[in-house]
N, C-alpha and C positions, 0 to 999 in steps of 0.2 A: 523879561529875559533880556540882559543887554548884549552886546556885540558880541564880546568874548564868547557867549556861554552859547551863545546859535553858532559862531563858528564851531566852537568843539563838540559841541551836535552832529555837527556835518560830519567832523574828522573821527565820531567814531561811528556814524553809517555807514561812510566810503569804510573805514577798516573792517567792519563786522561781513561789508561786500566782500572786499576781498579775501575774506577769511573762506566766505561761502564761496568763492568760485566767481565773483562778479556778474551781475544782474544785466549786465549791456555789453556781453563780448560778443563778439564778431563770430555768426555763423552757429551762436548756438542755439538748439533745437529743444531743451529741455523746458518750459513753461517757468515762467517767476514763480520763486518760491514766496511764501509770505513770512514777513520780517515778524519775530517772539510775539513783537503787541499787538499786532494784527492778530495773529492764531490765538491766543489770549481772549481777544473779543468774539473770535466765532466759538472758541471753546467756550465761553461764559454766555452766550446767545445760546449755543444748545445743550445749556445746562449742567456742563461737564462740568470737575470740580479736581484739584489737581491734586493725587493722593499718593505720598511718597511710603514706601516700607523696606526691610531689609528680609533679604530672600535669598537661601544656598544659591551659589554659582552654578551647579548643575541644572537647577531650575531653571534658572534665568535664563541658561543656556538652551534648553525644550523653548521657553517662551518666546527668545526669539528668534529662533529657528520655524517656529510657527508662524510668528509675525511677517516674517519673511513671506513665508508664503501665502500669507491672508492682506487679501486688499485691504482690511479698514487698517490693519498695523497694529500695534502692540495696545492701544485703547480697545478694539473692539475686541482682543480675542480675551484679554482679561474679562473683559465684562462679558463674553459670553460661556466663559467658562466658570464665571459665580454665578451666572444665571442656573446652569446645568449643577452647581454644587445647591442650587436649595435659595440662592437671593437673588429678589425680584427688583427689576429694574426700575 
């Protein structure tokens, strides 16, 4: 990797920061979030696997209105509502 190509690394970490709200502001209380490749490797550690489909808008809307309200968020409540449909984890 030469010079150029790790500054423009940089230049799109600081932009992807500031997109999320910036990781080192002053006074905040909310915990570092972890940057896509990070979550990537603990999703691929616990086996997860990343599975896109297309689904009515009303649905989607139940699902994340549920998600909302479920701690693990929209991964666990799918997978535990195909567990309750008949497929085993």
């Amino acid at each position: 990797m030469n010079k150029f190509q790790l500054e423009q690394t940089k230049a799109f970490k600081l932009a992807n920061d500031l997109k999320q709200g910036g990781k080192g502001r002053a006074g905040a209380t909310e915990p570092a979030k972890v940057d896509r490749r990070e979550q990537r490797k603990l999703d691929q550690a616990k086996g997860l696997v990343p599975f896109a489909c297309k689904l009515d808008e009303k649905l989607v809307q139940q699902l994340k209105a549920q998600a909302d309200a479920h701690e693990g968020g929209m991964t666990e409540v799918l997978a535990e509502l195909l567990v309750k449909a008949g497929l085993e984890r």
